[in-house]
DRENTI-157416 format. One record per residue: z, y negated, x of N, C-alpha, C in turn; residue number from 0. Coordinates in pm, 1 decimal, padded with zeros to 6 digits. Each point is the difference from the previous one (the first is absolute). Layout:
// residues N
<dovo n_up="Z" n_north="Y" n_east="X" ca_up="Z" ca_north="Y" ca_east="X" c_up="Z" c_north="Y" c_east="X" i="NUM"/>
...
END
This chain:
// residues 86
<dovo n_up="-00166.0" n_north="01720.3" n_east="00282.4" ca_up="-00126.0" ca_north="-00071.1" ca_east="00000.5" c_up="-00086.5" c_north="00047.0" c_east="00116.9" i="0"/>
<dovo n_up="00050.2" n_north="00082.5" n_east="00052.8" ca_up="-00060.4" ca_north="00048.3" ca_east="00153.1" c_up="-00136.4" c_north="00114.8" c_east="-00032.3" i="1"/>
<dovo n_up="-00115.6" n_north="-00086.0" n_east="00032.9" ca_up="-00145.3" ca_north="00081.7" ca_east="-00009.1" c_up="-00055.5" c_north="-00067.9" c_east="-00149.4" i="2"/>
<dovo n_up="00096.9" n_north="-00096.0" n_east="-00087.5" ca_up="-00115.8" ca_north="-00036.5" ca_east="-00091.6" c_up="-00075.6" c_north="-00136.8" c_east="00041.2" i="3"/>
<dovo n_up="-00143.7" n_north="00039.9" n_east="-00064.8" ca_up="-00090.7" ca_north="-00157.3" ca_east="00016.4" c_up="00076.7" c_north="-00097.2" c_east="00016.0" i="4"/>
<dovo n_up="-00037.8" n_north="-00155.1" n_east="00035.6" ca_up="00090.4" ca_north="-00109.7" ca_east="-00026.3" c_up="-00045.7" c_north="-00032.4" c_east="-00126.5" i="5"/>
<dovo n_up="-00066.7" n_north="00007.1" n_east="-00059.4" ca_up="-00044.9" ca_north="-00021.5" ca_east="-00171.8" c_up="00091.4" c_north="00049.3" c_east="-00082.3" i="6"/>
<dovo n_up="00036.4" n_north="00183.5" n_east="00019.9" ca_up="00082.7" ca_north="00041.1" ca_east="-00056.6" c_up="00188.7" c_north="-00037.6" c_east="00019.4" i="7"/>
<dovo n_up="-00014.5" n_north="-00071.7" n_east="00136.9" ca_up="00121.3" ca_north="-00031.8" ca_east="-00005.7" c_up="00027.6" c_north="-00188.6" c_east="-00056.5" i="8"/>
<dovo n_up="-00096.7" n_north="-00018.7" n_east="00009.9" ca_up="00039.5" ca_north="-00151.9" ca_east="-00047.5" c_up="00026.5" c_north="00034.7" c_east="-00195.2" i="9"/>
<dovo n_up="-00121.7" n_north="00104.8" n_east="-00027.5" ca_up="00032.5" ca_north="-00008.2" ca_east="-00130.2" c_up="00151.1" c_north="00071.0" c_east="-00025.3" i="10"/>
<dovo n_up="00072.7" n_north="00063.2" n_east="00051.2" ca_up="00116.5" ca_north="00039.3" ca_east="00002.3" c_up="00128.8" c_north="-00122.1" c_east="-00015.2" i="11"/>
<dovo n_up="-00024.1" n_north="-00102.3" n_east="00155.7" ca_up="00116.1" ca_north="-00079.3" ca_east="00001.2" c_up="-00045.8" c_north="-00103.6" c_east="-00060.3" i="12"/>
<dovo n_up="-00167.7" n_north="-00078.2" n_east="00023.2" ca_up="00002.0" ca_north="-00123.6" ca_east="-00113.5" c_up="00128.2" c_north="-00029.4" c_east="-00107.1" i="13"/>
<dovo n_up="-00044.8" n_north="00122.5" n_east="-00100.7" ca_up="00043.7" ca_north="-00020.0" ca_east="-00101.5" c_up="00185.9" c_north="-00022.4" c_east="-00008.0" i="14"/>
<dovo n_up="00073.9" n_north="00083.0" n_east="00095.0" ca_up="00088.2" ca_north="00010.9" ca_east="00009.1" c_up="00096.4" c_north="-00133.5" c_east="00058.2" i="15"/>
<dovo n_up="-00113.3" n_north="-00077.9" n_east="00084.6" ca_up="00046.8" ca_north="-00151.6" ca_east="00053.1" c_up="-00026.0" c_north="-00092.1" c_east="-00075.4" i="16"/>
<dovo n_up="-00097.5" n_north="00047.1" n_east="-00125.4" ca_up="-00024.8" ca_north="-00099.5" ca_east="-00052.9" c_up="00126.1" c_north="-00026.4" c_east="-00128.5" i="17"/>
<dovo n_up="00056.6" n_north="00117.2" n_east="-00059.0" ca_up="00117.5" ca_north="00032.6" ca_east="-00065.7" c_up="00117.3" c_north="-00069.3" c_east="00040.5" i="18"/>
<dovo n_up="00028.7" n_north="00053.0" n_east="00141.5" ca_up="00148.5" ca_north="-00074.3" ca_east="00044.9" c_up="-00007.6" c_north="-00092.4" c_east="00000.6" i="19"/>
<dovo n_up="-00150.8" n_north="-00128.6" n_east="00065.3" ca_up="00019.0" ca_north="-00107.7" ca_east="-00006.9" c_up="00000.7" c_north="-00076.6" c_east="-00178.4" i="20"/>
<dovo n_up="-00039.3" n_north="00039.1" n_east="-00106.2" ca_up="00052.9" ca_north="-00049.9" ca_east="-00092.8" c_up="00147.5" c_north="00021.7" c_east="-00052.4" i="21"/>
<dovo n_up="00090.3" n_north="00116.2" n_east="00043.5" ca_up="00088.2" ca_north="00064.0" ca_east="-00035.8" c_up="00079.2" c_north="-00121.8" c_east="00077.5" i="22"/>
<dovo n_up="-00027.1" n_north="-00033.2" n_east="00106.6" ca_up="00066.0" ca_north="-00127.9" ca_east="00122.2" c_up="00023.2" c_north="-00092.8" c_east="-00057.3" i="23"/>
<dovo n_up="-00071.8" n_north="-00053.3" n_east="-00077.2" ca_up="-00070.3" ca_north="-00136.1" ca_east="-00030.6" c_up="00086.7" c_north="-00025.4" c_east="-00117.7" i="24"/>
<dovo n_up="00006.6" n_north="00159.2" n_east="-00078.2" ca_up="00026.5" ca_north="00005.0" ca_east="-00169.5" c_up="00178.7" c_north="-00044.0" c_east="00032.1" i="25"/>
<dovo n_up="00068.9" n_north="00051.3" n_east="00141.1" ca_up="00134.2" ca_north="00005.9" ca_east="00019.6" c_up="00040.3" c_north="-00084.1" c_east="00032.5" i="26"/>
<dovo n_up="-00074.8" n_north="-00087.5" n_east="00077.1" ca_up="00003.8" ca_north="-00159.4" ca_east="00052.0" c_up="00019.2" c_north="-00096.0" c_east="-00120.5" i="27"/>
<dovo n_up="-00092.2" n_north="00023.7" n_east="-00071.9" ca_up="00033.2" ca_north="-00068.0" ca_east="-00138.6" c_up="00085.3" c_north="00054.7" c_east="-00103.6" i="28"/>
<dovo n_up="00032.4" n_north="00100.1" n_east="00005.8" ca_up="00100.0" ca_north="00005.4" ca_east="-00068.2" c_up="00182.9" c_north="-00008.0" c_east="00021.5" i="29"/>
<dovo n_up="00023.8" n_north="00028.5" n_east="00145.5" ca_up="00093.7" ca_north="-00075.8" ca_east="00031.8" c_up="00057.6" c_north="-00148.9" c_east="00044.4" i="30"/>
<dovo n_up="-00096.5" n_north="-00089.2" n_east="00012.9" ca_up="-00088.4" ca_north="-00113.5" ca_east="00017.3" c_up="-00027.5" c_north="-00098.6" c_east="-00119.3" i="31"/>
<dovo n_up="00052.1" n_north="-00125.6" n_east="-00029.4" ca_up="-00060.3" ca_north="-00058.4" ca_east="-00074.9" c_up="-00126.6" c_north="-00091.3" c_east="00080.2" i="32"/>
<dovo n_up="-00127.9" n_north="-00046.0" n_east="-00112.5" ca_up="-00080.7" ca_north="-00027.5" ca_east="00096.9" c_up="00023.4" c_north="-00148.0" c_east="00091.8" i="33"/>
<dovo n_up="00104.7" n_north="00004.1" n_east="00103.6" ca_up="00018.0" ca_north="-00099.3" ca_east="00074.0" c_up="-00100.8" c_north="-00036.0" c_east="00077.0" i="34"/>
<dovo n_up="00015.2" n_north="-00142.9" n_east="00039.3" ca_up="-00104.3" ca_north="-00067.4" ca_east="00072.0" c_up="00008.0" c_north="00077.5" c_east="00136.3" i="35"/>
<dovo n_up="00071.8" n_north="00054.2" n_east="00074.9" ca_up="00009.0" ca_north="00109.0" ca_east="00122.4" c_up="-00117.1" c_north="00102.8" c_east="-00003.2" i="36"/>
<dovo n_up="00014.4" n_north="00104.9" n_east="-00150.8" ca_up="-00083.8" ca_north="00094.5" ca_east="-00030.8" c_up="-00129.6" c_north="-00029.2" c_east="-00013.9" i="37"/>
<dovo n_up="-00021.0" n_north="-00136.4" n_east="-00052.1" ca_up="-00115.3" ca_north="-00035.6" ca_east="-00045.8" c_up="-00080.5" c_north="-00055.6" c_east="00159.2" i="38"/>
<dovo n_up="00100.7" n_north="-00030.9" n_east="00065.6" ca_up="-00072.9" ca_north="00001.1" ca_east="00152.2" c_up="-00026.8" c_north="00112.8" c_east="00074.6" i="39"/>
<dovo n_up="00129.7" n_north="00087.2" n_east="00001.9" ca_up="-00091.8" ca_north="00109.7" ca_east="00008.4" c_up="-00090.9" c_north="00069.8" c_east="-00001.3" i="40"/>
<dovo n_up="-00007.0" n_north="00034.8" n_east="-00120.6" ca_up="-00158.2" ca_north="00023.7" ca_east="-00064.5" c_up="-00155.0" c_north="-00033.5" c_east="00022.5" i="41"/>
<dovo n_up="00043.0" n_north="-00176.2" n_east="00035.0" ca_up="-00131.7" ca_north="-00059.9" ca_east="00038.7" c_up="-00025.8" c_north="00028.0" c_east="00126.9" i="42"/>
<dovo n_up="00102.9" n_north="00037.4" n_east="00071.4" ca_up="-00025.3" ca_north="00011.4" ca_east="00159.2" c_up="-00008.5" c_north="00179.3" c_east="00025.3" i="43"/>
<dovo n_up="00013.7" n_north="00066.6" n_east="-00125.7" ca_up="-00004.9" ca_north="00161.7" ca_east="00077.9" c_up="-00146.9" c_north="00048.1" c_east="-00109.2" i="44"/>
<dovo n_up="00005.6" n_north="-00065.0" n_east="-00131.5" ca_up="-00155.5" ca_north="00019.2" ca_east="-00003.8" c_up="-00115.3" c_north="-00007.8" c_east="00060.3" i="45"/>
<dovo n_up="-00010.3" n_north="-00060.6" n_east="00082.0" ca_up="-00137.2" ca_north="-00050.9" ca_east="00042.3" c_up="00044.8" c_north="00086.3" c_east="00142.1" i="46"/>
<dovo n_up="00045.4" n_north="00000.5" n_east="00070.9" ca_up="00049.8" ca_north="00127.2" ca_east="00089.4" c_up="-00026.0" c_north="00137.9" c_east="-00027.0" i="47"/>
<dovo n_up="-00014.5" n_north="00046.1" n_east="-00153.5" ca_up="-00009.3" ca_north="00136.0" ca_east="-00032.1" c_up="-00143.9" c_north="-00002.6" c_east="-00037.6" i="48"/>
<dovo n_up="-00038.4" n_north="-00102.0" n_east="-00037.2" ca_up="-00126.8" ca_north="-00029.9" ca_east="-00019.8" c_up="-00114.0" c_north="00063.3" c_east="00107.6" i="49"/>
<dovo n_up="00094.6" n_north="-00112.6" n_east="00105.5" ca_up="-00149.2" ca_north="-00000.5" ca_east="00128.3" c_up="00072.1" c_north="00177.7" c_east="00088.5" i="50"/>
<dovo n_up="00113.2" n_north="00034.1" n_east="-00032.4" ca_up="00015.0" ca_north="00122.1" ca_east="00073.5" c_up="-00084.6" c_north="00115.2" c_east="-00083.6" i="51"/>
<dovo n_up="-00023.5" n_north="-00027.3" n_east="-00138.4" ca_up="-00072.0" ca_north="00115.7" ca_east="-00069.0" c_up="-00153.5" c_north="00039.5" c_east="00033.4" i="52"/>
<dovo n_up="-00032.5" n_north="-00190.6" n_east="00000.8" ca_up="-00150.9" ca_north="-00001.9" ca_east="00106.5" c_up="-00003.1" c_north="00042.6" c_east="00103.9" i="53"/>
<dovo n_up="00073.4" n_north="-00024.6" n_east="00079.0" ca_up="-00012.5" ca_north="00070.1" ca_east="00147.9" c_up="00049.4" c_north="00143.2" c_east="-00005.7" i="54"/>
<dovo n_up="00014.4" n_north="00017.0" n_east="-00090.1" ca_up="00008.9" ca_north="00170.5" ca_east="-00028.8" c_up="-00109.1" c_north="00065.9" c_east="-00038.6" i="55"/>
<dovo n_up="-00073.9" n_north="-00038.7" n_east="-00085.8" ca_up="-00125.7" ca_north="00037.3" ca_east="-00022.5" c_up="-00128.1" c_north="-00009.3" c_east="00058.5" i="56"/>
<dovo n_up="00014.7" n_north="-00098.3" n_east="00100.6" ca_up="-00066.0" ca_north="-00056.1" ca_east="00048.9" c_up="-00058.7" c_north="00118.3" c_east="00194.6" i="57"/>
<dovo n_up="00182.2" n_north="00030.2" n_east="-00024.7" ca_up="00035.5" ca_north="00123.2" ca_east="00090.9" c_up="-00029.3" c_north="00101.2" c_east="-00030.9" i="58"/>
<dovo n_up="00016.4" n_north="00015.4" n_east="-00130.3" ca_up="-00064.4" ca_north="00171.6" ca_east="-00048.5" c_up="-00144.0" c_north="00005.8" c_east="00041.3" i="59"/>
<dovo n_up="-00026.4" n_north="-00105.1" n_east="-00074.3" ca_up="-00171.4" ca_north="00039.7" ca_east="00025.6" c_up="-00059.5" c_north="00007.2" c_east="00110.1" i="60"/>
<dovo n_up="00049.5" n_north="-00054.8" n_east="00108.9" ca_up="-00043.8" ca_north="00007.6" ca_east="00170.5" c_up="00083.1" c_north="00078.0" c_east="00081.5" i="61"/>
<dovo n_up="00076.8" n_north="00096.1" n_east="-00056.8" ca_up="00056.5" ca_north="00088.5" ca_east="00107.5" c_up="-00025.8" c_north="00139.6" c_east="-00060.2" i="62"/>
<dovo n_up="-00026.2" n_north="00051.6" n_east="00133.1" ca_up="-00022.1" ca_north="00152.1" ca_east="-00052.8" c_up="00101.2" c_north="00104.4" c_east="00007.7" i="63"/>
<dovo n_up="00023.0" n_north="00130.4" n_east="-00010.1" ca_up="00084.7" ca_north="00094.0" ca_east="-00060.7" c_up="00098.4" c_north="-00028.0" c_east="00111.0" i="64"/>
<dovo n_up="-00048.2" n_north="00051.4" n_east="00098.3" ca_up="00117.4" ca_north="-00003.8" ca_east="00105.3" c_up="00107.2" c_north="-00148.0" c_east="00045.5" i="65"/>
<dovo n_up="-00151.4" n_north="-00080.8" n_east="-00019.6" ca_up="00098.2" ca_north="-00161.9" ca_east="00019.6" c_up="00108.2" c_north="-00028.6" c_east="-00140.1" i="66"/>
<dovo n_up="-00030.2" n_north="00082.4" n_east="-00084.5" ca_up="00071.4" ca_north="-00059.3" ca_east="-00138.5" c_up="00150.3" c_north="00071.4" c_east="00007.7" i="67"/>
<dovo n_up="-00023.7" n_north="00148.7" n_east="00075.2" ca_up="00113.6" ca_north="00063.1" ca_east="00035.9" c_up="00089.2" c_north="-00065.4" c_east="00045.4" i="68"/>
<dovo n_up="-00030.6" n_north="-00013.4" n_east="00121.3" ca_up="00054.1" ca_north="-00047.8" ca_east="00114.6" c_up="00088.8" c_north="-00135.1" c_east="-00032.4" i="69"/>
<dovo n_up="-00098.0" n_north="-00123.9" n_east="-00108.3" ca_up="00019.3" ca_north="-00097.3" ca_east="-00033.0" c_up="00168.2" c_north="00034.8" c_east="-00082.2" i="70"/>
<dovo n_up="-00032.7" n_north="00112.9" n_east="-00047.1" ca_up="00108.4" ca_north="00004.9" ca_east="-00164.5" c_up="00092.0" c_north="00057.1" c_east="00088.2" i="71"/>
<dovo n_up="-00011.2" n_north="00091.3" n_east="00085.9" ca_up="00134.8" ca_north="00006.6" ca_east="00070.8" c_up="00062.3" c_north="-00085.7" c_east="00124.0" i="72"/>
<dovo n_up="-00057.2" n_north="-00097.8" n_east="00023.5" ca_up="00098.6" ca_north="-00077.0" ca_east="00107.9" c_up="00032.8" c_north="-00064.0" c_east="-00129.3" i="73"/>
<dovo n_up="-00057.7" n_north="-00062.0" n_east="-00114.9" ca_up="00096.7" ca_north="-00056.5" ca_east="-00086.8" c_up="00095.2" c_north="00026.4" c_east="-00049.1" i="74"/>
<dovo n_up="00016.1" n_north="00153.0" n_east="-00006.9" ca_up="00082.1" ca_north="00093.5" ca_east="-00053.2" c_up="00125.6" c_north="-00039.1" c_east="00081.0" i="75"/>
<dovo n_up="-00017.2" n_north="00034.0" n_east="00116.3" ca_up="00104.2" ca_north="00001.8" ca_east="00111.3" c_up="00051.3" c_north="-00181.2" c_east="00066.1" i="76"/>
<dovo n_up="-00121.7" n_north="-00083.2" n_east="-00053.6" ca_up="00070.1" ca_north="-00144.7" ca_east="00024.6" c_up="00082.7" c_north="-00051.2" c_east="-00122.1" i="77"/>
<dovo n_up="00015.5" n_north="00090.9" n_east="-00140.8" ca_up="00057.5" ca_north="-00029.2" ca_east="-00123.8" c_up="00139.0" c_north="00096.1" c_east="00044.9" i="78"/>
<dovo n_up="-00028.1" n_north="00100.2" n_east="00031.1" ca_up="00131.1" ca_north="00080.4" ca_east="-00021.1" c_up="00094.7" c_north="-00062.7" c_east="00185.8" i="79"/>
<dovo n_up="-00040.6" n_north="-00053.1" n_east="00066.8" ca_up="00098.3" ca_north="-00022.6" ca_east="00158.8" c_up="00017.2" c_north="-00159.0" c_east="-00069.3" i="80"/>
<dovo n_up="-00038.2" n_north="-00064.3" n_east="-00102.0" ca_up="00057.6" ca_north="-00142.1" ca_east="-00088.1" c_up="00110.6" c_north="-00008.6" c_east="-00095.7" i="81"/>
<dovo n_up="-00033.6" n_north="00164.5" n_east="-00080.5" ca_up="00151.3" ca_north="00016.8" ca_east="-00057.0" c_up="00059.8" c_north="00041.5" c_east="00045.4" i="82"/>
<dovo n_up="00029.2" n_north="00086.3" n_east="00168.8" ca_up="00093.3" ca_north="00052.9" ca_east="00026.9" c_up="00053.1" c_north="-00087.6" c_east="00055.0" i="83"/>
<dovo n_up="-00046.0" n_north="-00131.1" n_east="00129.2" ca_up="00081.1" ca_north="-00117.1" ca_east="00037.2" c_up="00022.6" c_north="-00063.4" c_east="-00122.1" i="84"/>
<dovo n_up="-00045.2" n_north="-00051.9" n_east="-00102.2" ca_up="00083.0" ca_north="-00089.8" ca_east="-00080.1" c_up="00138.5" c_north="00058.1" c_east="-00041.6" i="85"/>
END
């Protein structure tokens, strides 16, 4: 991803986060009957993905090339030093 637009890279991973998270969702329920647990779940991580998608967009549109870089790689590196301690 190194040197493309952030346009061209959101249109890259969008789509690809937007996949796993139904693929998540599809596995949750299918190993899962719909218990009152799941169904709390749900209500409490929807509206979480909700307002994180807004504040994602909200970020695209006010940061520029270099801040979007910069942005996508400390995330990079605060996602990958989360799975290596867990």
């Amino acid at each position: 991803m190194r040197g493309m637009p952030k346009c061209d890279q959101r249109g890259l991973v969008q789509p690809f986060i937007a996949i796993i998270q139904v693929l998540a969702l599809a596995l949750l329920l299918g190993h899962q009957s719909l218990s009152a647990r799941l169904v709390i779940d749900l209500a409490i991580s929807l509206p979480a993905l909700f307002a994180g998608s807004v504040l994602g967009i909200m970020a695209f549109r006010n940061i520029d090339e270099v801040g979007f870089r910069r942005t996508i790689l400390v995330l990079l590196l605060l996602s990958g030093a989360s799975l290596a301690l867990a």
